[in-house]
MIDREN-769558 format. One record per residue (C-alpha): residue in one letter; x, y, z. Coordinates in steps of 0.02 Angstrom, whole numbers, plus 50000, padded with zeros to 5 digits. Layout:
BEGIN
AXYZ;...
This chain:
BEGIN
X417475501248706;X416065488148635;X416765472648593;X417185466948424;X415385462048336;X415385443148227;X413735446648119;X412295441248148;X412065425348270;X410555417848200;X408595420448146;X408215430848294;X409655443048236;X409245443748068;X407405452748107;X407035469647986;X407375469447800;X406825483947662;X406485481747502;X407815496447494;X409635497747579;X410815509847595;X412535512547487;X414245507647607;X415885501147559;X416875490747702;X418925494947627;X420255483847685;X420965490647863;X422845491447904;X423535482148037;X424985490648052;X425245504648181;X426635519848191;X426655538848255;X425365538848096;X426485543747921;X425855552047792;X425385536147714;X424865521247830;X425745504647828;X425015492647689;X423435486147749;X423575466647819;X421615465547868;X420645455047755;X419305463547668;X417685464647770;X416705463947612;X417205476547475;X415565485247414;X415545493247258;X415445513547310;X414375514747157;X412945505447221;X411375517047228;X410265512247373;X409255524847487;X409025516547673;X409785511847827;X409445491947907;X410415487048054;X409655472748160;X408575478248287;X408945471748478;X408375453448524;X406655453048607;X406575447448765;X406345429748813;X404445420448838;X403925405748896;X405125392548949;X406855399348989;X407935380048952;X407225379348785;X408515380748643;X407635388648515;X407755405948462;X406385417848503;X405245420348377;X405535438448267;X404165451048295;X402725451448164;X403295459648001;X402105476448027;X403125480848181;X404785480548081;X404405495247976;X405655507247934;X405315522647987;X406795535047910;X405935546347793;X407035547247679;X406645529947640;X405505527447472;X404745510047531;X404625517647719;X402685513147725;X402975496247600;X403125477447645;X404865475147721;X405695462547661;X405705446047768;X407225435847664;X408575430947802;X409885430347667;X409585450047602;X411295457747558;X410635474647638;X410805468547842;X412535461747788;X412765479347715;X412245490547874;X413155478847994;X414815480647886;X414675500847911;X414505496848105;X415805486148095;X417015495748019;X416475508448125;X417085498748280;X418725493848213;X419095507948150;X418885516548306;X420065501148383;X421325501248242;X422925500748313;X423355516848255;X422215523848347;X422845511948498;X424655522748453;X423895540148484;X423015535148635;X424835530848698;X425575546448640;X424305556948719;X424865545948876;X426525549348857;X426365571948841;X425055574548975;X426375578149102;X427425588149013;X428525601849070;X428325616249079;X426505614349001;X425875616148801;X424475616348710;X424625599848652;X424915593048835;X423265602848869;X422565593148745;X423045577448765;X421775573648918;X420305577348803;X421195563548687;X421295550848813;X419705554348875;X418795552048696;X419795538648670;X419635526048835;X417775532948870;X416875534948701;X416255522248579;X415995519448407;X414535529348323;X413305517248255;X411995519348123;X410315510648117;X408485511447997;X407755517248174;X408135536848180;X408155536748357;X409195523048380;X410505530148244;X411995538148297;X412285544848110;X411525542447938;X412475536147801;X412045537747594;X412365542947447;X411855559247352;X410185554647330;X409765549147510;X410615568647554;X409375573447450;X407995564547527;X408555570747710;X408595588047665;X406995587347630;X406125578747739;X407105573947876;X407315583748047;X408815590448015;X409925585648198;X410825569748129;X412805568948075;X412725563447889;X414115553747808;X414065556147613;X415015540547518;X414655543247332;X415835537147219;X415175543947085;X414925563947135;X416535562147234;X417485557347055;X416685570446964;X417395584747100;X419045595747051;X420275580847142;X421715586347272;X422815573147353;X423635579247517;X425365572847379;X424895588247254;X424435599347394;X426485599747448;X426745600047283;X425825617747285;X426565622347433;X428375619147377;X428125628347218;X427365643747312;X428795640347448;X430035647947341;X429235664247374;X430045667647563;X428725680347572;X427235669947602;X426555665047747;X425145653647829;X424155652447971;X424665637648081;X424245630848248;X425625626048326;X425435616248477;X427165612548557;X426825632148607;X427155634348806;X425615641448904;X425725655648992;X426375666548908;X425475680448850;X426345685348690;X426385669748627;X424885661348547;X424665646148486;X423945650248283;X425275659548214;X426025664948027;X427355652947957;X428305651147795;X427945638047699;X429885631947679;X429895628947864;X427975621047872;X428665608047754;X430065604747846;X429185601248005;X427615591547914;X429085578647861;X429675576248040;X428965559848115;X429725562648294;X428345561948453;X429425571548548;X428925586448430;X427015589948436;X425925590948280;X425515605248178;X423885611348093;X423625621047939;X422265633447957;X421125643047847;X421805638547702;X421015649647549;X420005638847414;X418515645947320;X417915632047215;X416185629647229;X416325613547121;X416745601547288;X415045606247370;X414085591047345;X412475592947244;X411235591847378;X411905606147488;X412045616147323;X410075614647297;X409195615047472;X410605623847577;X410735640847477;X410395653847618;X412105658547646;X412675661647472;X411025671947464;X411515681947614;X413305682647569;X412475691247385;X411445702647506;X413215706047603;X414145711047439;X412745722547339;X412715730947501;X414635734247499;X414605738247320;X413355750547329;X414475761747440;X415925759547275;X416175765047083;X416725750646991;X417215754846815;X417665744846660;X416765730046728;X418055729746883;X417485727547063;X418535737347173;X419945728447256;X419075738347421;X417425729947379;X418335713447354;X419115712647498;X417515715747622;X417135697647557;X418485688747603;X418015684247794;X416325677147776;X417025669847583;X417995660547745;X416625652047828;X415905646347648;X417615637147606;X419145631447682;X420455619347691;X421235612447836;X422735601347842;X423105592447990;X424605582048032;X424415565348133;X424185565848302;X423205584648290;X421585586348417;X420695601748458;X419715605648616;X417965602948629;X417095615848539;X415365622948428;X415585629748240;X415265649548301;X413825656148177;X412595636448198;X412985632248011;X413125613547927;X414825610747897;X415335599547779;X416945592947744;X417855578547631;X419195571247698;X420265569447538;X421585554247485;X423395556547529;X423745548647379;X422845543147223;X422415527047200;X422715519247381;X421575511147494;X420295523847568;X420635519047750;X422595522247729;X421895540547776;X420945540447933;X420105552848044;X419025551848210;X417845563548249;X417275563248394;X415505572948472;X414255574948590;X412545566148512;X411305575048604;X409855572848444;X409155559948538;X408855569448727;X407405579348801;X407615597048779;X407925597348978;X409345585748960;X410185595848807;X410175612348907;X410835602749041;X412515595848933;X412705614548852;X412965622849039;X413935610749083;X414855614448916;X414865633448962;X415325631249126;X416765620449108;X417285624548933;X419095618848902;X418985607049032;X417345602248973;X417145579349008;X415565575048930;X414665560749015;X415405544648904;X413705538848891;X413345555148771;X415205553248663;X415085545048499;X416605542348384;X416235544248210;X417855535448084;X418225546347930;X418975536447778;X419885547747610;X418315549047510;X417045552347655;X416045567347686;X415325572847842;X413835583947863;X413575590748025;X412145599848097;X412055617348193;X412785618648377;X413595599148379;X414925600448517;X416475589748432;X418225586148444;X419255579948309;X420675568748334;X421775569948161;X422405551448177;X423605550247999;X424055565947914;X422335572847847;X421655584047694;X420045590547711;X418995604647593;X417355609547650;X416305623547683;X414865632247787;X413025631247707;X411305636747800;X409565627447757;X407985639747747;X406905627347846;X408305626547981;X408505643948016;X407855641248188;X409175630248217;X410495639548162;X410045656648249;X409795646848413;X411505639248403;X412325655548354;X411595664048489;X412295653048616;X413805654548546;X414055672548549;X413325671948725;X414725659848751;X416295661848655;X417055651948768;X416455635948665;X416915640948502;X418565643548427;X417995656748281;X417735672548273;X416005680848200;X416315686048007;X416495703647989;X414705702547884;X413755695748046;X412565710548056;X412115711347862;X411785693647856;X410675693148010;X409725709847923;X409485697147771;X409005683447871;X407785695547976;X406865698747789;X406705681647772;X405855678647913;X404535691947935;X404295690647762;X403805668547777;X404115665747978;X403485646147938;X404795645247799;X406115648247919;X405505636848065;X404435650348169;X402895641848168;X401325643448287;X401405624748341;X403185624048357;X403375636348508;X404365645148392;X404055664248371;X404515678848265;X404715689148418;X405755674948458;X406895677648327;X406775698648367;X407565694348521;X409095683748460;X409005696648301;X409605711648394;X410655701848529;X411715693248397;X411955710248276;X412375722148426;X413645711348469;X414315707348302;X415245722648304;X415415736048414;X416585752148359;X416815764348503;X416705780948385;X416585796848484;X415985807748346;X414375799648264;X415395790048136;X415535801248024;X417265796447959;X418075781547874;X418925775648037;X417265767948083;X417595749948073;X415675747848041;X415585758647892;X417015753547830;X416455735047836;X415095741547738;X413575738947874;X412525748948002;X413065751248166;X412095739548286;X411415744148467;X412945742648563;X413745753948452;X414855770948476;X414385770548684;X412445771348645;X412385788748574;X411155794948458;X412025805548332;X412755791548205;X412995797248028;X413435780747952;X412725780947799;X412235761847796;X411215766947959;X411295764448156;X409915754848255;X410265765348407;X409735781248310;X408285770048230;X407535765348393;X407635783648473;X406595789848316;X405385776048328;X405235780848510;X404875799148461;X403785794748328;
């Protein structure tokens, strides 16, 4: 781990100021440490400098590295800063990017940026975290083997190897970008679309439908009366080995809230998974107005499906309804994770963003009382060479996967905090107090590209995801296919890029052949086809490769035998 950092040492640290800075608040930080309770000790740290999470600013200024010495090595004096022109910012999401920077040692924006690095690195040294990296210690050699002892290497090795993520004005230097709603804005637009994003806005986050992980249990308790109802959990005190036990499994919600309250490290954590919400009001506004492709595909998904119905009286079919509900999945979830969760290295399976908020566990405490590390693999700023170089390794070694520690960054997640992260990031989060997060799954137009490519590699490899494809795969990539030969440039398959449409054929009719296979034997013909009944065509892997398919939504086997003829 980098040591502890002071603030700046003197003129030659205080080098690159903007007119313009970026939004950060530095909370108190707890010095106390446990097996991480629902709600942390009272915080002992004194405040680092409590910014106002209302502050509107729009860049990032973190002093640049010293320059090297001239002249006369036993002279005393600092060495002189660079001239101002080379100490332009360069993030285009900045609106004084190409202005005089501003040259006032005393600006409140450095003090700013190094307070997010800061808090970064003690975060990521808090003693709590300190606690996990012990317990980890302390399972790895359990007998007979779990999950969670199967885990707990990847812990240790996040833990002792990687470092802090850091953010800087210099996008190459920056590990992450940090801002508020309008900077989001400004990156969607113009920025190149590879970098982790960490949303703090006070203001949107206050105006969202609020949860507290408190009146979440509250929920659950209520619907806990029902013995009926189950949830998905992973439960990782599960023995490997064998094969009729897995480690996500259903469990009534009287007995998940009887094991949530138990603070014993002898028992390993548990994780609430794919829990349902639908509100779209949590999506912050940005997403919402450049990252619409999904929704539009899932639209394209669901007038496909409800062509093949009657609805009557105004009702959709509960049929119709349900052919939503798996890709309605992707698009939002909850997960809530109990302290001292991890999960194995692993890719989001379709190469979406995925968002999430990590919300409080109670209103009105100190944000950092909640506390999350995610760590990943920052690859934005290698050669193409050296990123296909990191994803075999990642496919060859999957599970066991040790990414060089020069490549991990850990990224500290406060209640309040919303991390955007782009297609095919290879991450492992390490739940460090109990956590509540709701998020979703959004695509960008422009990023298509990006998204197909990292999907593709997925499927190719589902060893290094831990989803499933939605049931909807192969309508959405027919959607996505329109898109593209109808504006390839709009999508990211331009000339100059390297990027083709045929390109995009090939990883088109890779990615929907193996969507979904069924293995009918007598052209599909009846409702036990689990493509028609999903409401899409059958792709070219389909029913063993024969010709006669009589799924009325279509067959691309059939397709290409009568373009063949033709």
């Amino acid at each position: 781990m980098e040591e502890g950092y002071d603030g700046p040492q003197g003129a030659a640290e205080i080098l690159m100021l903007m007119k313009c800075g970026t939004f950060c608040r530095t909370p108190e930080l707890p010095g106390g440490a446990s097996r991480s309770s629902t709600i942390s000790p009272t915080p002992t740290m004194s405040t680092l400098a409590h910014m106002n999470r209302g502050n509107t600013l729009h860049t990032l200024v973190t002093p640049p590295p010293t320059p090297p010495e001239t002249g006369n090595k036993s002279s005393n004096t600092s060495p002189s800063p660079p001239p101002l022109e080379t100490r332009l910012c360069d993030d285009p999401t900045c609106p004084d990017a190409s202005k005089i920077p501003c040259n006032d040692p005393t600006c409140p924006y450095l003090t700013q940026v190094d307070n997010i690095n800061r808090q970064q690195r003690i975060l990521v040294g808090d003693p709590r975290s300190q606690a996990q990296l012990r317990w980890f210690k302390e399972v790895v050699d359990t007998k007979p083997a779990t999950y969670y002892s199967q885990l707990a290497p990847i812990g240790i090795h996040i833990l002792e190897q990687g470092r802090a993520a850091q953010t800087s004005h210099d996008l190459q230097k920056a590990d992450f970008l940090v801002g508020d709603c309008k900077r989001l804005d400004k990156w969607l637009q113009n920025g190149s679309g590879d970098k982790l994003f960490v949303l703090q806005d006070e203001e949107w986050f206050n105006t969202r439908p609020s949860l507290s992980a408190s009146e979440f249990f509250k929920e659950l308790r209520a619907k806990g009366m029902s013995k009926t109802l189950l949830l998905e959990v992973q439960e990782l005190g599960k023995q490997i080995g064998d094969p009729n036990v897995n480690a996500v499994q259903p469990m009534p919600i009287d007995e998940i809230l009887e094991r949530w309250h138990v603070k014993d490290q002898s028992i390993p954590p548990i994780n609430l998974l794919n829990l349902m919400c639908k509100d779209d009001a949590y999506q912050p506004w940005p997403l919402a107005k450049h990252c619409n492709l999904l929704n539009q595909a899932a639209a394209s998904c669901a007038s496909i499906a409800q062509s093949a119905f009657y609805a009557t009286a105004g009702k959709e079919s509960t049929e119709v309804m349900t052919k939503l509900i798996d890709l309605e999945a992707c698009m939002h979830f909850m997960i809530f994770g109990q302290a001292g969760a991890i999960s194995t290295w692993h890719m989001d399976a379709i190469g979406p963003y995925t968002y999430i908020t990590l919300e409080p566990n109670e209103e009105g405490r100190q944000p950092d009382e909640v506390l999350k590390l995610w760590a990943y693999v920052r690859t934005d700023h290698l050669s193409e060479p050296e990123r296909a170089e990191i994803k075999l390794q990642f496919r060859q070694d999957h599970e066991s996967f040790k990414p060089d520690p020069k490549h991990i960054r850990i990224l500290a997640l406060v209640a309040g905090d919303t991390l955007i992260m782009p297609p095919g990031t290879i991450h492992a989060p390490i739940t460090i107090t109990d956590c509540l997060f709701r998020g979703g799954m959004v695509m960008q137009k422009k990023e298509m590209w990006r998204s197909i490519r990292e999907w593709r590699f997925c499927s190719d490899n589902d060893q290094c995801t831990n989803e499933n494809q939605p049931r909807q795969a192969r309508s959405m990539l027919d959607y996505f296919r329109r898109e593209v030969h109808a504006n390839p440039a709009a999508c990211g398959y331009k000339g100059d890029s390297g990027r083709t449409v045929e390109d995009f054929e090939n990883d088109w009719r890779q990615l929907s052949g193996a969507s979904m296979v069924c293995s009918c034997k007598a052209g599909c013909k009846t409702r036990k086809c689990g493509c028609q009944i999903n409401s899409q065509r059958c792709g070219s892997h389909c029913h063993g490769g024969i010709v006669k398919c009589e799924n009325p939504y279509g067959c691309e086997v059939q397709t290409q035998v009568e373009v063949l003829a033709s």
